[in-house]
C-alpha positions as CSV (number, residue, x, y, z in Angstrom):
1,X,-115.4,-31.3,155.5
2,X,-113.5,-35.0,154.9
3,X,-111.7,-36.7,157.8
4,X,-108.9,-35.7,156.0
5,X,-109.1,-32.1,156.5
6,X,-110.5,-32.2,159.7
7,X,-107.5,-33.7,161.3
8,X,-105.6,-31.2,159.1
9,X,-107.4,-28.4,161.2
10,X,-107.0,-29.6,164.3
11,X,-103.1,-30.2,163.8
12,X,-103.1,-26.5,162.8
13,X,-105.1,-25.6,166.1
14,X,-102.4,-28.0,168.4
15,X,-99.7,-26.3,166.7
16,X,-100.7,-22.9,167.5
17,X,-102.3,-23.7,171.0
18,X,-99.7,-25.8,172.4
19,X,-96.9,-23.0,172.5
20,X,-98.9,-21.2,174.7
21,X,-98.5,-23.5,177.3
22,X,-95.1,-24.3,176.5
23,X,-93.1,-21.4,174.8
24,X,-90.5,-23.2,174.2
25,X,-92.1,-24.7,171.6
26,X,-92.1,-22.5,169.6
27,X,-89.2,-23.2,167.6
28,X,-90.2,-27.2,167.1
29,X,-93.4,-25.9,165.5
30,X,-92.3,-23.6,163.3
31,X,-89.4,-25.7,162.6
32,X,-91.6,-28.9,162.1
33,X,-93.5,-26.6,159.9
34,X,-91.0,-25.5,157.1
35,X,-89.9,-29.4,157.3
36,X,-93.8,-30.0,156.5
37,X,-94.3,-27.7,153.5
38,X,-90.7,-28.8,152.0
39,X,-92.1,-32.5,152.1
40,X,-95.1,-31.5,150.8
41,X,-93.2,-30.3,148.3
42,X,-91.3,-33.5,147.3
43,X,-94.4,-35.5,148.1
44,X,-96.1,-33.5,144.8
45,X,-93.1,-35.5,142.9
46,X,-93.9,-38.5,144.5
47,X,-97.1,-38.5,143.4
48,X,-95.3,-38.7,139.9
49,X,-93.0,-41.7,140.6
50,X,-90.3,-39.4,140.7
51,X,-88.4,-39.2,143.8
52,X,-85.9,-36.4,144.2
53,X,-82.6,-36.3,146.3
54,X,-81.7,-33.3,146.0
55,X,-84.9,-30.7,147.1
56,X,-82.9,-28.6,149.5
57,X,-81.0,-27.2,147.2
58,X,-84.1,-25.0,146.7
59,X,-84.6,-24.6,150.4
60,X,-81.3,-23.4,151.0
61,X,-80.8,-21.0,148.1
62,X,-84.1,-19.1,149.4
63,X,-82.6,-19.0,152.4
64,X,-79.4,-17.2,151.2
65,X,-81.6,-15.0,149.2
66,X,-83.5,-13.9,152.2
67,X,-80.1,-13.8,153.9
68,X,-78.7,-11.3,151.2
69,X,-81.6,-9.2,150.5
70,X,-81.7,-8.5,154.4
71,X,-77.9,-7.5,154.4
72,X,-78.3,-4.9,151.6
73,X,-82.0,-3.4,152.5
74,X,-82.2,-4.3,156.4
75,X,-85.4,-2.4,156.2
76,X,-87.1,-5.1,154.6
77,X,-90.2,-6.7,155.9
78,X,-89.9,-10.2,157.1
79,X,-92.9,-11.0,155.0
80,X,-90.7,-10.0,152.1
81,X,-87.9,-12.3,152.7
82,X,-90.7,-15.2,152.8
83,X,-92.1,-14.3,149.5
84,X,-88.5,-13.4,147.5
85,X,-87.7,-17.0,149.1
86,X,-90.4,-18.5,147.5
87,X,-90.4,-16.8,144.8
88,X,-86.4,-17.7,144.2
89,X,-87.5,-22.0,144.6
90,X,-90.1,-20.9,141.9
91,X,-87.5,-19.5,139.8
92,X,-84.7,-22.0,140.1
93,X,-87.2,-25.1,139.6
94,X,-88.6,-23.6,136.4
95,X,-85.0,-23.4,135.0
96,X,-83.7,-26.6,136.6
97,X,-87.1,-28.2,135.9
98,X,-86.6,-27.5,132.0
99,X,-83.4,-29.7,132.3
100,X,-84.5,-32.4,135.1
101,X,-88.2,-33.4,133.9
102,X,-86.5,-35.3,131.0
103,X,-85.2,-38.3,133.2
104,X,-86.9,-40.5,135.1
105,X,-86.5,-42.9,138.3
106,X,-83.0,-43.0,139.8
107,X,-81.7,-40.4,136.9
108,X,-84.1,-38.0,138.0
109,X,-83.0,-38.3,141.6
110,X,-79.6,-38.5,141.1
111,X,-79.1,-35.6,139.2
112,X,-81.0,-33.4,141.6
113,X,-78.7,-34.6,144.1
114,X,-75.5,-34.0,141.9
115,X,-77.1,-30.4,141.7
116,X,-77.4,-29.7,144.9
117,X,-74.0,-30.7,146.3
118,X,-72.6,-28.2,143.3
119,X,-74.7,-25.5,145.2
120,X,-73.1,-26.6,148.7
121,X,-69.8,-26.7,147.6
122,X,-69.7,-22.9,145.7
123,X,-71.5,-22.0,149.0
124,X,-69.0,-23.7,150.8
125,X,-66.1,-22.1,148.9
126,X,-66.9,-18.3,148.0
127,X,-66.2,-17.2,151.4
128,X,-66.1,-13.6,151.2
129,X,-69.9,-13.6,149.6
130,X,-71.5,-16.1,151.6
131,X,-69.5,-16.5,155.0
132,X,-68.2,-20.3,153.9
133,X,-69.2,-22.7,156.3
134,X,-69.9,-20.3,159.0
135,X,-72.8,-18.8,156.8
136,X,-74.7,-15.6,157.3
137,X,-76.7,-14.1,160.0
138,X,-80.4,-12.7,159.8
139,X,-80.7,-9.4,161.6
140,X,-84.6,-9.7,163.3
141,X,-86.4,-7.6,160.9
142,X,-90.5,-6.3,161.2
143,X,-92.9,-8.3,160.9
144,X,-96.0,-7.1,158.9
145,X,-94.5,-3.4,159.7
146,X,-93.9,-4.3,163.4
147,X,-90.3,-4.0,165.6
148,X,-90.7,-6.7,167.6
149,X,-88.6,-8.1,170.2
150,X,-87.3,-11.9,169.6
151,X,-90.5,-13.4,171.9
152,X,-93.1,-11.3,169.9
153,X,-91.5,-12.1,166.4
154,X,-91.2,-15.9,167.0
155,X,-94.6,-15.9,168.0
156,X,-95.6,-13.8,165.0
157,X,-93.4,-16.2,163.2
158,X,-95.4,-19.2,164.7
159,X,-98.7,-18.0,163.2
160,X,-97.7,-16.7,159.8
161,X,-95.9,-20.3,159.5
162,X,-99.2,-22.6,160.7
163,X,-101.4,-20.4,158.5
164,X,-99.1,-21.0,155.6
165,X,-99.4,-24.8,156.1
166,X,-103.0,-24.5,156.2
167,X,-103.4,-22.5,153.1
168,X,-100.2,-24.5,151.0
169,X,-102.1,-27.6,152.2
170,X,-105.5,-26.6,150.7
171,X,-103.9,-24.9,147.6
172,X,-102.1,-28.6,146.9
173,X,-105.0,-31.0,147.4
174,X,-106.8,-28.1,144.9
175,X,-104.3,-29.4,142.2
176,X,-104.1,-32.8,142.8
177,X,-107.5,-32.7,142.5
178,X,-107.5,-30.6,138.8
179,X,-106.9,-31.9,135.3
180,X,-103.3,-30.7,135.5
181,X,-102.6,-32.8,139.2
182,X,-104.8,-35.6,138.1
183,X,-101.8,-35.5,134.8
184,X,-99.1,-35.7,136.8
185,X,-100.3,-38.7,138.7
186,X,-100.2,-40.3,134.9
187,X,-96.8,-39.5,134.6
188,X,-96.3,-42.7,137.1
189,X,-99.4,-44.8,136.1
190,X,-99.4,-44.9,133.0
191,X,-96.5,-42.1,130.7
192,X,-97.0,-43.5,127.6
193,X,-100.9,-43.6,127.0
194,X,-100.1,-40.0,128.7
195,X,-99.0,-38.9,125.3
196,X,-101.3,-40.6,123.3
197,X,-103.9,-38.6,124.2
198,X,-101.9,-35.7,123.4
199,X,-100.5,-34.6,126.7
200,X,-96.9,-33.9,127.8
201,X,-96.0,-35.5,129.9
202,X,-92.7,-33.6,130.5
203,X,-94.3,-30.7,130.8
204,X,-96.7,-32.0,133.3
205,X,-93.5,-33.3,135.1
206,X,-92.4,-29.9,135.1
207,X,-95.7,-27.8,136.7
208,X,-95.6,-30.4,139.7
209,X,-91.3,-29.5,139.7
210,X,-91.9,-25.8,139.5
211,X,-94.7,-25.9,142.3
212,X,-92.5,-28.3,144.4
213,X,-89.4,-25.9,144.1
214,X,-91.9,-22.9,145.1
215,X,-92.8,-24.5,148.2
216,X,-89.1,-25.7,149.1
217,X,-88.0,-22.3,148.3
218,X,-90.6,-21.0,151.0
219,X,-90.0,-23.7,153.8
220,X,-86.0,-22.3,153.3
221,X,-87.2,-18.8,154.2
222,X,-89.5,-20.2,157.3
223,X,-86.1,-22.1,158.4
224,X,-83.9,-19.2,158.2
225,X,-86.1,-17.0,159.6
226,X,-86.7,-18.8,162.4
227,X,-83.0,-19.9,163.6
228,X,-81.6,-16.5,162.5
229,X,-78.5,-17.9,160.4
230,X,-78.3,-20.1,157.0
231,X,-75.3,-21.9,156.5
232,X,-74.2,-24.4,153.3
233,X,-75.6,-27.3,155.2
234,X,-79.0,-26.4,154.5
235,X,-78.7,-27.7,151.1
236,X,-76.3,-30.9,152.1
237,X,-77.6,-34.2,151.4
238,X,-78.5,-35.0,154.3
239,X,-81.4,-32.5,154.4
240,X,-82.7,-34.0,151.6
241,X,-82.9,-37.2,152.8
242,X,-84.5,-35.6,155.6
243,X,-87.1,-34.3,153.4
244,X,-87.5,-37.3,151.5
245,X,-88.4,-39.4,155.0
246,X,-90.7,-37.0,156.2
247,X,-92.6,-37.6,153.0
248,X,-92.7,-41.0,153.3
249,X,-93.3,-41.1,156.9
250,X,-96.4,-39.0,156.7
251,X,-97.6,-40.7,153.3
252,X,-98.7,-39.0,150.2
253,X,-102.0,-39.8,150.5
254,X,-103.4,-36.4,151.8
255,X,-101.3,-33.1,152.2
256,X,-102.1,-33.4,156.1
257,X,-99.7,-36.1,155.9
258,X,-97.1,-34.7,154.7
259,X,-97.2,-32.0,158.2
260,X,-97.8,-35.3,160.5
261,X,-94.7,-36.7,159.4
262,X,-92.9,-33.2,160.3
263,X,-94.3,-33.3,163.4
264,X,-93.1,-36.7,164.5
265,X,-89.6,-36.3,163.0
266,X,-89.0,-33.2,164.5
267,X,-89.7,-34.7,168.1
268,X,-88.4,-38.3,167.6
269,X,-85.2,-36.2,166.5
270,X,-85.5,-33.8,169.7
271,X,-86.2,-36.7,172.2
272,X,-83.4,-39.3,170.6
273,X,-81.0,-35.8,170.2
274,X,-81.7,-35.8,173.8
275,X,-81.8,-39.1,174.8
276,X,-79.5,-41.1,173.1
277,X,-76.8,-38.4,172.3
278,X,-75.1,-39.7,169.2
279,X,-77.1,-42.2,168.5
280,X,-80.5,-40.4,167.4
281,X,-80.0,-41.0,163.5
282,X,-80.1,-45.2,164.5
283,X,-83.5,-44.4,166.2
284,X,-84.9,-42.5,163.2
285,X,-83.4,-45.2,161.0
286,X,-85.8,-48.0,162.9
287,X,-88.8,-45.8,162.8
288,X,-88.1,-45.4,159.0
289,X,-87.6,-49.7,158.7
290,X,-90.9,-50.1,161.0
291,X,-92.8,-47.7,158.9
292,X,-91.6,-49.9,155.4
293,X,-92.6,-53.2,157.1
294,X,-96.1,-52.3,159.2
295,X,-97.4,-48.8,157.8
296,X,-95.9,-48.3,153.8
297,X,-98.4,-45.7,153.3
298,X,-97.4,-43.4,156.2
299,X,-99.2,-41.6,159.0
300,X,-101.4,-40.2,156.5
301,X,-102.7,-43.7,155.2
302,X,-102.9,-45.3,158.9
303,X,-105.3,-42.4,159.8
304,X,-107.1,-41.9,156.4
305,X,-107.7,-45.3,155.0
306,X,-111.4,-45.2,154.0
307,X,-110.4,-41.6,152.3
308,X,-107.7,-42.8,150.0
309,X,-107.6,-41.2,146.6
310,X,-109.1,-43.5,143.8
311,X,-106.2,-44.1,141.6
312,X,-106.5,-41.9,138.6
313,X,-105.8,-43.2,135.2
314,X,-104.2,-41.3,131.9
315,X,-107.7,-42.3,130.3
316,X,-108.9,-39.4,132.6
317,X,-106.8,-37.0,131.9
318,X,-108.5,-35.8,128.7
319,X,-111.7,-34.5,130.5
320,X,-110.6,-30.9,129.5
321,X,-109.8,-29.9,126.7
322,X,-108.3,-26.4,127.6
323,X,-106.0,-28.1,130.1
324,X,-104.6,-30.4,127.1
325,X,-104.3,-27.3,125.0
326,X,-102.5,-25.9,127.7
327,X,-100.2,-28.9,128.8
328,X,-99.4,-29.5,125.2
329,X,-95.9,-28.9,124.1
């Protein structure tokens, strides 16, 4: 086991230990953890030289489709609401993703971000479907076939949100680590010699969108979930940006990372909130300008610097030739 995932572990053991000697943090964690697996998301495009402003769009539309699938069938296992969540990012990136993964750099950001504020503002606007600004409310549901009471299911909620980490985490350092992961770190080294060697890039681009979306889509349904309401700001810019600065906060390094920086937003923001009332965002703002300046490749880089990735080249991208078959257009 690498350095790497060893930390990983025991940030997965902390979160789940810790609440037990202090319930109430229960929500942080779980909280810190849909915040983790949405960055780890965006980190994936990152990875591409692609940097997206507009992620929580994905977040919050799984979060109004866990929203209306419990107001229709309020029978429905929680566990069902967090797959049709992620299975609704999954959804929406591969049809976005089809448009999207033709742009580059600031285009490719932009127009995520023009996206989402179009899905704030018809959330915003349809009031009678999806309760305007107000939002809609989450009836507590079972969890795994149990009634629970709201202690019991946030604790339930607590585990089935740290083991998703864990197993997200592993499942994205997998494909980083395969041909197709290894192609979409191409994308930003080197696009061109990409396609000479007969790969597409776009649609390379667009495996990493569709798995980023996924996992976006799932952090949405941890989020709602958890605080029992969704409302139009869930997909607001500002989330985004939130998203965005968690991923570079933790570094893309490692997956870990992207959870470290999740961790330490979430409490820098509770402990500023509290703190310096009205004044928290300055505070995040001058850990964001200390982390540029002293630390530019995150938490995750501080803490793993012997086990930084080898830069991978498009001249290694060939080494399979089903995988080229496969990411041909």
């Amino acid at each position: 086991m690498t350095r790497a995932n060893l930390a990983g572990l025991m940030l997965a053991l902390l979160a789940l230990a810790a609440p037990l000697a202090l319930p109430w943090l229960k929500t942080p964690v779980v909280i810190a953890a849909s915040f983790g697996v949405a960055a780890l998301g965006v980190s994936i495009l990152i990875r591409a030289g692609q940097l997206s402003f507009g992620h929580a769009m994905y977040s919050c539309a799984a979060g109004y489709v866990a929203a209306f699938l419990a107001r229709a069938v309020p029978q429905l296992d929680s566990a069902v609401l967090l797959l049709a969540g992620t299975l609704c990012g999954a959804l929406m990136g591969m049809l976005i993703g089809l448009f999207v993964v033709r742009y580059r750099a600031i285009f490719f950001g932009m127009l995520n971000l023009a996206l989402s504020m179009v899905l704030f503002s018809i959330l915003g606007k349809f009031y009678n479907w999806t309760g305007g600004t107000d939002g809609i409310r989450l009836a507590r549901s079972t969890f795994f076939g149990l009634q629970l009471d709201r202690d019991g299911f946030e604790t339930g909620l607590l585990i089935v949100s740290v083991l998703l980490s864990v197993i997200v985490a592993l499942l994205v350092q997998r494909y980083q680590q395969s041909i197709a992961g290894q192609a979409l770190a191409a994308v930003k080294t080197n696009e061109t010699r990409l396609e000479y060697i007969g790969l597409s890039a776009n649609r390379a681009l667009w495996i990493g969108y569709v798995l980023s979306a996924a996992l976006c889509g799932l952090s949405g349904a941890m989020f709602a979930l958890m605080q029992g309401l969704v409302t139009p700001e869930m997909g607001y810019w500002v989330r985004s940006g939130e998203i965005v600065f968690i991923s570079i906060l933790g570094g893309v390094g490692h997956p870990v990372g992207a959870f470290l920086g999740a961790v330490v937003f979430e409490f820098v923001k509770l402990y500023s909130a509290a703190l310096f009332t009205g004044a928290w965002q300055m505070v995040l703002g001058l850990v964001l300008i200390g982390l540029v300046f002293f630390i530019p490749g995150g938490l995750s880089g501080l803490l793993f610097r012997k086990a930084r990735p080898v830069p991978v080249s498009a001249d290694k991208a060939d080494a399979s030739p089903a995988v080229i078959k496969e990411l041909r257009p």
